[in-house]
TIVO-2410 file (N, C-alpha, C; in nm, 3 decimals):
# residues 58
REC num residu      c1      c2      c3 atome chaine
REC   1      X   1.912  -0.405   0.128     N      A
REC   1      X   1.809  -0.318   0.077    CA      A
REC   1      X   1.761  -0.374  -0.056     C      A
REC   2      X   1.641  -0.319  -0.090     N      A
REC   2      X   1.582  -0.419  -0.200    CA      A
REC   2      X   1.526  -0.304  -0.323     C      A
REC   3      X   1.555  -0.276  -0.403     N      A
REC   3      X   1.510  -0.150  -0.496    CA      A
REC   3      X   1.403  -0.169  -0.596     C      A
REC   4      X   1.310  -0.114  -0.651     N      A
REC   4      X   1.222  -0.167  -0.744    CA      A
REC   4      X   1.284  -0.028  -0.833     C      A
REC   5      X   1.280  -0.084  -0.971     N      A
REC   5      X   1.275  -0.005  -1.064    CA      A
REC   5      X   1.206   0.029  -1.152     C      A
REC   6      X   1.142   0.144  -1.161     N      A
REC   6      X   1.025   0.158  -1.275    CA      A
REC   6      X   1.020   0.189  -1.391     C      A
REC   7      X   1.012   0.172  -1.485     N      A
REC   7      X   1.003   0.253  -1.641    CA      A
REC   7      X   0.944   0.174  -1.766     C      A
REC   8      X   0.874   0.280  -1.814     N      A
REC   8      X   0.868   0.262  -1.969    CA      A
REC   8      X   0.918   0.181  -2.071     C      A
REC   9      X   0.873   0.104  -2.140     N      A
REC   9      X   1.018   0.037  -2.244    CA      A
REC   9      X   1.058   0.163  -2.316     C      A
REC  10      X   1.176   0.131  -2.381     N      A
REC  10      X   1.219   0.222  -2.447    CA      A
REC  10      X   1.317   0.313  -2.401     C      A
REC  11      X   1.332   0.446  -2.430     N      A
REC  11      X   1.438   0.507  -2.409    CA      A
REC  11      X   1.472   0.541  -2.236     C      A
REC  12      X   1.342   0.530  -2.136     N      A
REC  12      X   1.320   0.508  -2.040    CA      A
REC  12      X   1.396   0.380  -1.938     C      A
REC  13      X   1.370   0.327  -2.021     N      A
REC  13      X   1.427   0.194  -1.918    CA      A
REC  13      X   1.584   0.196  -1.989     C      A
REC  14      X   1.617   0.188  -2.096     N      A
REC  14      X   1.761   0.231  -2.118    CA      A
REC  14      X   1.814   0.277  -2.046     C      A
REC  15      X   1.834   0.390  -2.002     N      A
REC  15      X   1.832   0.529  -1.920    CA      A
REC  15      X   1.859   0.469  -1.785     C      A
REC  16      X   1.766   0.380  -1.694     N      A
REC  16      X   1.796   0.331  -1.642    CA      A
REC  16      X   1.871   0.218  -1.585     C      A
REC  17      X   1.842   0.116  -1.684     N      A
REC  17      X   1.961   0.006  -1.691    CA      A
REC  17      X   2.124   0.074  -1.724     C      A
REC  18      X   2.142   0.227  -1.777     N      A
REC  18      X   2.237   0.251  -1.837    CA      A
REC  18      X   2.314   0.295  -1.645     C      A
REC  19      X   2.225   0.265  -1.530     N      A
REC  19      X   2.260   0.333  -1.413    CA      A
REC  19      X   2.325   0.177  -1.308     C      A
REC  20      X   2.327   0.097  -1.428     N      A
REC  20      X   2.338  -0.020  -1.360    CA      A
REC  20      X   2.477  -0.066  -1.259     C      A
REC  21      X   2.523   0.093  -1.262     N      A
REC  21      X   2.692   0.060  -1.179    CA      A
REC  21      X   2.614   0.092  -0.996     C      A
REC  22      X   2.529   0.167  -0.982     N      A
REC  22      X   2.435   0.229  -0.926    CA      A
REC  22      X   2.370   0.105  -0.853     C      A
REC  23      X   2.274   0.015  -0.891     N      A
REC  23      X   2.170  -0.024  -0.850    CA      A
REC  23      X   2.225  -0.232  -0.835     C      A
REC  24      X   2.335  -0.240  -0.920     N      A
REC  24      X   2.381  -0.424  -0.922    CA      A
REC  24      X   2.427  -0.444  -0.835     C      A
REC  25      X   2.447  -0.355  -0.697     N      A
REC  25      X   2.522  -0.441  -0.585    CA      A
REC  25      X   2.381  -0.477  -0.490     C      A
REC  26      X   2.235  -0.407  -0.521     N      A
REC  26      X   2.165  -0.449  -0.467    CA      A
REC  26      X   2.038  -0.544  -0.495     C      A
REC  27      X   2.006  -0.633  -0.402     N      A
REC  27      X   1.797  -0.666  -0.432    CA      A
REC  27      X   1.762  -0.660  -0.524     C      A
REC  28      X   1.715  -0.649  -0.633     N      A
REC  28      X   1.609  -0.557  -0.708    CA      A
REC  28      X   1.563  -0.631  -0.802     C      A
REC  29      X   1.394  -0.551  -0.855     N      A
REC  29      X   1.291  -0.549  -0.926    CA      A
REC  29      X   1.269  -0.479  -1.005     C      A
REC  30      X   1.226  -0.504  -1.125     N      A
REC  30      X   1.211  -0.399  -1.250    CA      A
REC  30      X   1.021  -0.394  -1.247     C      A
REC  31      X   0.970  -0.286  -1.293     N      A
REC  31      X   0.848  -0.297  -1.378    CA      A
REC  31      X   0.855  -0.224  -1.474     C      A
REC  32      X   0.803  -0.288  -1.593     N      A
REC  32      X   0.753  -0.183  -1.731    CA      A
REC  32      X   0.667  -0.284  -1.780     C      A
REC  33      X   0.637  -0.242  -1.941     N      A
REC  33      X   0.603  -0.239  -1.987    CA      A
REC  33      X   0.630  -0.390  -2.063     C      A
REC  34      X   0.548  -0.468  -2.078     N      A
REC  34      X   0.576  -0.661  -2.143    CA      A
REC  34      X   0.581  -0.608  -2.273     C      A
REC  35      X   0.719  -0.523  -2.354     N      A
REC  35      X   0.735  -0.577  -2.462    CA      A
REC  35      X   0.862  -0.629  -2.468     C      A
REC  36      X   0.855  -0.633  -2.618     N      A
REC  36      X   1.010  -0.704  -2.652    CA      A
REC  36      X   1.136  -0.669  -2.607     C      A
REC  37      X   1.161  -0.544  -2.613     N      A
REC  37      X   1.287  -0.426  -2.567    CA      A
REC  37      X   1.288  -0.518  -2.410     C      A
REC  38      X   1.191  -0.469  -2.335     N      A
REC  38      X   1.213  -0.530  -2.229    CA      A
REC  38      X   1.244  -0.618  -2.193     C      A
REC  39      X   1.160  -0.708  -2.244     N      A
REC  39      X   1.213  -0.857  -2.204    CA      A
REC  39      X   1.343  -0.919  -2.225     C      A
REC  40      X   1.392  -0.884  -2.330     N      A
REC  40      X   1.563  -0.881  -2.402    CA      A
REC  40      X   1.639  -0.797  -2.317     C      A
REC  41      X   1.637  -0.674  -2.271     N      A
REC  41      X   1.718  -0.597  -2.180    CA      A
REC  41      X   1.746  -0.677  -2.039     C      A
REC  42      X   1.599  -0.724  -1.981     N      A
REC  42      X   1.596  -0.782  -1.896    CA      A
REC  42      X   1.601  -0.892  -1.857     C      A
REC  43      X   1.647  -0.979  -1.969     N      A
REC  43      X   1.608  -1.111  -1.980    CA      A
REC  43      X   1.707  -1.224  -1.838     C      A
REC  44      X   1.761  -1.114  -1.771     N      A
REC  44      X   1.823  -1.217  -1.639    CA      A
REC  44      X   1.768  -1.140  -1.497     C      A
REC  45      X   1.667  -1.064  -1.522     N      A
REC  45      X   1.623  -0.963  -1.418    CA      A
REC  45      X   1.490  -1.021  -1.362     C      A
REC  46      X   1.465  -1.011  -1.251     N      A
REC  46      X   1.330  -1.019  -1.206    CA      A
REC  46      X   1.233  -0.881  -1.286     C      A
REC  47      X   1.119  -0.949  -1.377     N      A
REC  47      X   1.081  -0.843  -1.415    CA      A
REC  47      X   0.899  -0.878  -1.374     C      A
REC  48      X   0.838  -0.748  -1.328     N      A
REC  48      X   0.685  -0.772  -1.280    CA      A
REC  48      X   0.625  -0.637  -1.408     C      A
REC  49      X   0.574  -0.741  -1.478     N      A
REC  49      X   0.549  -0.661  -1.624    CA      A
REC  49      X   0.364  -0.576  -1.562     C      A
REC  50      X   0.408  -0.444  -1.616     N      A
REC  50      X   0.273  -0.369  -1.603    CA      A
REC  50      X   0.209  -0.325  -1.721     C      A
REC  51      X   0.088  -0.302  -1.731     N      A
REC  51      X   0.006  -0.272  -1.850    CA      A
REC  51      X  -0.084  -0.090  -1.848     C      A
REC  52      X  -0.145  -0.031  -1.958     N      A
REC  52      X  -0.201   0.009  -1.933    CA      A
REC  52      X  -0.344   0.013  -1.986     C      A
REC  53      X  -0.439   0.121  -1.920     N      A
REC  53      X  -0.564   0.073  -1.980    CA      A
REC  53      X  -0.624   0.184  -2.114     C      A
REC  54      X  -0.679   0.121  -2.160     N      A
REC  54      X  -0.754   0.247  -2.291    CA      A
REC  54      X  -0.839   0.280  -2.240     C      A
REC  55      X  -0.876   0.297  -2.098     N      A
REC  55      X  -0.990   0.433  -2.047    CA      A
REC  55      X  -0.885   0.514  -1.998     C      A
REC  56      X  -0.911   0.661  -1.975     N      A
REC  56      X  -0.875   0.779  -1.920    CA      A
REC  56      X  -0.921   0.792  -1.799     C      A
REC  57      X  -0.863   0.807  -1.663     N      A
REC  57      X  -0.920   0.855  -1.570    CA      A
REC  57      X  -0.887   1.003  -1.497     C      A
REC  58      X  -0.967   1.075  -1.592     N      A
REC  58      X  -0.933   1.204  -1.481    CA      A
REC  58      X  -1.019   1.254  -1.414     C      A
***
């Protein structure tokens, strides 16, 4: 099985890496956010960095 993981940098993705007894026996993919926190947390992880935009769409 192959898991993607999603989050926020920050206290978000903590949170989740903190589940890592959970999710290291399998597959997996991270997305957040391309900053620093991240990249250092993740720095042996497949990571597919996401952005967001300064328009609003509602």
């Amino acid at each position: 099985m192959k898991i993607c993981l999603v989050g926020s940098s920050g206290g978000h993705l903590t949170h989740l890496y903190l589940l890592k007894p959970t999710w290291e026996k399998y597959d997996r993919f991270w997305v957040t956010f391309d900053k620093e926190d991240s990249r250092s947390m993740l720095k042996d992880e497949k990571m597919y960095p996401c952005y967001f935009s300064a328009f609003s769409f509602l």
